[in-house]
C-alpha positions in Angstrom: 105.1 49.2 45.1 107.3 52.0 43.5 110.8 51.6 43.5 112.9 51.8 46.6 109.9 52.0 48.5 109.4 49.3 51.6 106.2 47.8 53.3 106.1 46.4 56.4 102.5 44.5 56.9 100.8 42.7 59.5 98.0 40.0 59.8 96.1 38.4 62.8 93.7 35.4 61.9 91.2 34.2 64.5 89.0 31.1 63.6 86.4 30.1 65.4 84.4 26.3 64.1 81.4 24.9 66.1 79.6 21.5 65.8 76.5 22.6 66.0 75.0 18.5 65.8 76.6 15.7 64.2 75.5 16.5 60.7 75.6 20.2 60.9 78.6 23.2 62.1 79.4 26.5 61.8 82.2 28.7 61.0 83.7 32.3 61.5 87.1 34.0 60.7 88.0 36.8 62.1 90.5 38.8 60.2 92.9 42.0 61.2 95.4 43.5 59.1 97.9 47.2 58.9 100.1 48.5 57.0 102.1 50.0 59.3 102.0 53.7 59.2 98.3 53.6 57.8 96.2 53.8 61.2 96.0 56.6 63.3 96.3 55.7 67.2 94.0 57.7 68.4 90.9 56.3 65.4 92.4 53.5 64.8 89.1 52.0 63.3 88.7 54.5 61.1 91.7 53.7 58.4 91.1 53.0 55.0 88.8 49.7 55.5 89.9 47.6 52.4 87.1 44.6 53.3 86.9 41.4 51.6 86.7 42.4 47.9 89.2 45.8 48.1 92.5 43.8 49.2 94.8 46.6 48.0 93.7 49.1 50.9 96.2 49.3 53.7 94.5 48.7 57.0 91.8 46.4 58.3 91.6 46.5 61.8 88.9 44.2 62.7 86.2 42.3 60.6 84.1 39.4 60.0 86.0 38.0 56.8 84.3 34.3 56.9 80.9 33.0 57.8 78.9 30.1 56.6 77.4 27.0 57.8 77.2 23.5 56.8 75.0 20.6 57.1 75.3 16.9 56.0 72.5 14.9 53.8 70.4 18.1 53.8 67.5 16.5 51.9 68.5 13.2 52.2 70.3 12.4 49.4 74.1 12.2 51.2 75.6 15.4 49.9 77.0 18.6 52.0 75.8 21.7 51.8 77.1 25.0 52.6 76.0 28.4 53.0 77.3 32.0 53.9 80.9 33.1 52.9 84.4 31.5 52.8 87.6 31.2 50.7 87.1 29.1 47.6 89.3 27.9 44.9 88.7 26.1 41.8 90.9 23.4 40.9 94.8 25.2 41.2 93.0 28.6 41.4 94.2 29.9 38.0 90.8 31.3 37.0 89.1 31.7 40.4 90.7 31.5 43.9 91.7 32.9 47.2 95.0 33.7 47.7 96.2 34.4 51.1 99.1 36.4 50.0 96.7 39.6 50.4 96.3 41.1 54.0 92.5 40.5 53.7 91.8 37.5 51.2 89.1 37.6 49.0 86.0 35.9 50.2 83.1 34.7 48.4 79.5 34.9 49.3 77.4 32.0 47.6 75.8 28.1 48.1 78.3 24.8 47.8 77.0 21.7 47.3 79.1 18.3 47.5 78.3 14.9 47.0 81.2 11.8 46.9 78.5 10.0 44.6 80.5 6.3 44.8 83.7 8.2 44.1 82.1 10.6 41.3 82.6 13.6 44.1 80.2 16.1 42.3 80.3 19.9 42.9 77.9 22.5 42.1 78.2 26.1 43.4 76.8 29.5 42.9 78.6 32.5 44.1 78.2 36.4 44.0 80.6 39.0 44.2 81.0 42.9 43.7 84.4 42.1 41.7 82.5 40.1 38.7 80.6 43.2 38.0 84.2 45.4 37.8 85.4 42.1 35.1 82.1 43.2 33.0 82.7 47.0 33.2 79.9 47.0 35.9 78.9 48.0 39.3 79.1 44.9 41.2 75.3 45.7 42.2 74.8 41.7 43.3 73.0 40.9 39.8 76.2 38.9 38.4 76.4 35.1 38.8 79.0 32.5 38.7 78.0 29.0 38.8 80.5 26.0 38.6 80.1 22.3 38.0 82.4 19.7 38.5 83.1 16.2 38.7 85.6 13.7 39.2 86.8 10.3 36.3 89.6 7.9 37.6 91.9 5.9 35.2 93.1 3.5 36.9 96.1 1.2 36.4 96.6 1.8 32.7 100.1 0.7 31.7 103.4 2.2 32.0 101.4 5.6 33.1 99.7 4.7 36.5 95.8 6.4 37.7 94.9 9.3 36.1 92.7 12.0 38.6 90.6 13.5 36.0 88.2 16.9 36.7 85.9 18.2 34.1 84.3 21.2 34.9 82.1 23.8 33.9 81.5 27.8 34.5 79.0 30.1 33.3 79.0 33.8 34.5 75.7 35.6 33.7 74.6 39.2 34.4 70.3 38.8 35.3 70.3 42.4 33.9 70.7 41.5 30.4 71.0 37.2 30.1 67.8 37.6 27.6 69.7 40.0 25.5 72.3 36.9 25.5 75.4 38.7 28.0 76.7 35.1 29.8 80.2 33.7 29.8 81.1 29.7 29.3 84.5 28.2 30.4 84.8 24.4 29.5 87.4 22.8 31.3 89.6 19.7 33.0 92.2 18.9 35.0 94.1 16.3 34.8 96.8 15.1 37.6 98.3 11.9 38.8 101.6 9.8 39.8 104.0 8.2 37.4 105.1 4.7 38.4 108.8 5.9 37.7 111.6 8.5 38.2 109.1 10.0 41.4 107.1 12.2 38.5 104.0 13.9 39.1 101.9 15.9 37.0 99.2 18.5 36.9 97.6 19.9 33.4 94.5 22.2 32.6 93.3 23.5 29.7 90.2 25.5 29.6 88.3 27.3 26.7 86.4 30.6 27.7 83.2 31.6 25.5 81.7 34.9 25.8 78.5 35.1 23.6 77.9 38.4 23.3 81.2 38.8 21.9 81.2 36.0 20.3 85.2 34.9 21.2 86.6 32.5 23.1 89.7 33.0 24.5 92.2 29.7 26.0 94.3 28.5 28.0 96.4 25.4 29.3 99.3 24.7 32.0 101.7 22.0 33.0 103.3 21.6 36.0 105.5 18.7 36.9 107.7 18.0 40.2 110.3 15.2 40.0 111.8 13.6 43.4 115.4 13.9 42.3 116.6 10.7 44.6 114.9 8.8 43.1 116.4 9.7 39.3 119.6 10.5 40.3 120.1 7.7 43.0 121.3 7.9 46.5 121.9 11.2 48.2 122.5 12.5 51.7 118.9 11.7 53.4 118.3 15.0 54.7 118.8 16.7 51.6 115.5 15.8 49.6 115.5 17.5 46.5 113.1 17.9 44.3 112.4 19.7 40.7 109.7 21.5 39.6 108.7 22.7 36.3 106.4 24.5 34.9 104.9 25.8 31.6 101.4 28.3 31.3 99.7 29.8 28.1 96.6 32.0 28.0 94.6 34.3 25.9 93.2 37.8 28.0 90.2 37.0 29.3 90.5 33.6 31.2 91.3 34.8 34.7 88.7 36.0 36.8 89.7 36.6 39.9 92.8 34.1 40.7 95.1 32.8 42.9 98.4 34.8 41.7 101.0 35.2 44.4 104.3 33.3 43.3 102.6 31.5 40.5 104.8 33.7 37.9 107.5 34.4 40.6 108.2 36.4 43.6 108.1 39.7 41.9 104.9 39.0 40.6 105.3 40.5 37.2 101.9 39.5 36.2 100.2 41.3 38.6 97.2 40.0 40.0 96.0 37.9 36.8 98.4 35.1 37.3 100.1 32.5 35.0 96.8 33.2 32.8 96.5 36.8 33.1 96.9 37.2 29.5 99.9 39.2 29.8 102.8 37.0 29.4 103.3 32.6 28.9 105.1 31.5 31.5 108.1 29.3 31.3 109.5 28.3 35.1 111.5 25.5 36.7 112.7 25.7 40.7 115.1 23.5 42.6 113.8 23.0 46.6 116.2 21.3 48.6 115.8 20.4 52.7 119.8 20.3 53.7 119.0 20.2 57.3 116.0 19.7 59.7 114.0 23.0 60.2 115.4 24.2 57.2 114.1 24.3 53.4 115.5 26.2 50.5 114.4 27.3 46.6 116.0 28.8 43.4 114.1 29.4 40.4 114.0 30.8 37.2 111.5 32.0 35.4 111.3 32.9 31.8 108.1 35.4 30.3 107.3 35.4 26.7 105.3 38.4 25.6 102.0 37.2 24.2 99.6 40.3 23.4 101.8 42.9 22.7 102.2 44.1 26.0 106.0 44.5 25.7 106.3 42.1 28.7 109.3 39.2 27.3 111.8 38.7 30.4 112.9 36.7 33.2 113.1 36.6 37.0 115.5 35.1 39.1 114.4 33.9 43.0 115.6 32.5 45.9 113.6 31.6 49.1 114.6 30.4 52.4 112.4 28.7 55.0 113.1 28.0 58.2 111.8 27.0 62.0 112.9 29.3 64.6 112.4 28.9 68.4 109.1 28.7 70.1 107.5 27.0 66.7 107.7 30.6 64.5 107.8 30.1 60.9 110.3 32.1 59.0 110.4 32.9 55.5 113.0 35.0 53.2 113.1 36.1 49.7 114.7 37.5 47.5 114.2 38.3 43.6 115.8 39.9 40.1 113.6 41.1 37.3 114.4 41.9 33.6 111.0 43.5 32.4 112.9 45.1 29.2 116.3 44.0 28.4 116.9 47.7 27.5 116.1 48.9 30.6 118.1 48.4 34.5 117.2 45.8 36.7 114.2 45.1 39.3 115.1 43.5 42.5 112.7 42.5 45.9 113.4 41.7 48.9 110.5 40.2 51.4 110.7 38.3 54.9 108.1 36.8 56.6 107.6 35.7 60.4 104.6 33.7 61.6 103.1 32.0 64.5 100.1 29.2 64.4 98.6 28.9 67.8 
């Protein structure tokens, strides 16, 4: 959004989930969303329709966003499957994710398959989606693939350091077209995240390596984020107040991302743009202070730091500070605000966004 520009946007969500038996159900989301200003009252179907995998269009005013199915030990063998098309996130979403930021979220259409396998819970997907062809210079014509494996590893109990939740994963993107001629991309990853057994710490890291063969590069990437429950390293405190500290540290080479999660993971402002923390275009350096003074009400500050990391000129920081609370009748408010130094030669950004909701 342009400078001194505002937007005022709205969203309706209807889901609908059916047990069809006891080892199969159904699901259906039904999503609406405007701009307002974009849709003309006498066509009012016929504004820009931005549909599941064109989020930036203004006005949505009616469609089938979610549909798939499930059904329980399919072949036998104790695993879930599932079928049609829903939002999906791997791991924190930093590669690949839905982010429900955007008036119309970005849906995948592919085939899940889960299995807890004595506490091993395995993963395997395969998704298609007009957007991997744009990431290859393509059409999106249906003939690009991404298929995902994961698994989980438990430490448990090991000294001074607690369990360790431990995810390996794997992703390979191919293009039927031309996987003779050798055109696939490899990511090898894990994540790692668990509870310290002192000062309230807990932890989530990933690092990923990303291997495009008919480049021949690979590009990589890690992240850290910890939160620290400040009553317990500070020592008593007024018992609503709750604070807690998070901070946070992401690095990445340009082609990681795929499609990710990115709303506030770099900030309100979202400097990054839709890439995220690894976008490519900046590392990240954060740490935010969230406080509960009184019942219904939460507060954040943070501070973000960007160093430039491919010459895009991008080597700043951001300033924000959010402000949650409950009002009457169960609606969920939200307020923020935000100050950007992009180039410390140039003036100042600054964003300002509130948000009402209502879950019924």
């Amino acid at each position: 959004m342009a400078g001194n520009q505002k937007a005022i946007d709205v969203r309706i969500v209807l889901n609908m989930g059916f047990e069809v038996t006891q080892d199969s159900r159904a699901f259906l989301s039904f999503n609406g969303a405007e701009g307002w200003g974009t849709i003309s009252a006498s066509s009012p179907t016929l504004g820009t329709q931005p549909g599941p995998n064109n989020p930036g269009n203004p006005a949505d005013t009616g469609s089938l966003e979610q549909a798939w199915f499930q059904a329980d030990n399919l072949i036998g063998d104790g695993g879930t499957a599932t079928i049609g098309r829903k939002f999906f996130t791997v791991g924190a979403g930093r590669i690949i994710g839905t982010d429900e930021w955007d008036q119309t979220p970005h849906a995948y259409a592919g085939m899940w398959y889960e299995n807890g396998a004595d506490d091993w819970n395995v993963n395997l997907f395969m998704i298609q989606d007009i957007f991997f062809g744009h990431i290859d210079g393509g059409q999106g014509n249906g003939d690009i693939d991404l298929f995902g494996f994961s698994f989980d590893y438990h430490l448990k109990d090991l000294p001074g350091i607690g369990d360790i939740n431990m995810t390996p994963y794997l992703l390979r993107m191919s293009d039927r077209n031309t996987l003779t001629a050798g055109s696939y991309k490899n990511w090898y990853g894990a994540n790692l995240n668990g509870a310290l057994p002192f000062a309230g710490i807990t932890y989530d890291a990933e690092l990923v390596w990303a291997h495009d063969n008919a480049m021949d590069t690979t590009d990589k990437a890690w992240a850290l984020d910890l939160s620290l429950d400040l009553e317990q390293v500070i020592g008593e405190m007024p018992e609503s107040l709750s604070p807690t500290l998070e901070l946070g540290i992401a690095a990445a080479d340009d082609l990681v991302a795929i499609n990710p999660s990115y709303h506030n993971t770099a900030g309100i402002y979202d400097l990054l743009g839709r890439g995220g923390v690894w976008g490519g275009a900046a590392d990240t350096w954060q740490a935010h202070l969230g406080v509960e003074p009184m019942e219904g009400w939460e507060g954040r500050i943070g501070y973000l730091h960007f160093n430039e990391n491919n010459k895009s000129g991008l080597d700043g920081w951001e300033l924000d500070v959010e402000v949650g609370h409950e009002l009457n009748g169960n609606v969920q408010a939200w307020f923020g605000w935000a100050m950007v130094d992009q180039n410390r030669n140039a003036s100042k950004d600054y964003v300002v966004y509130g948000m009402l909701g209502l879950p019924f």
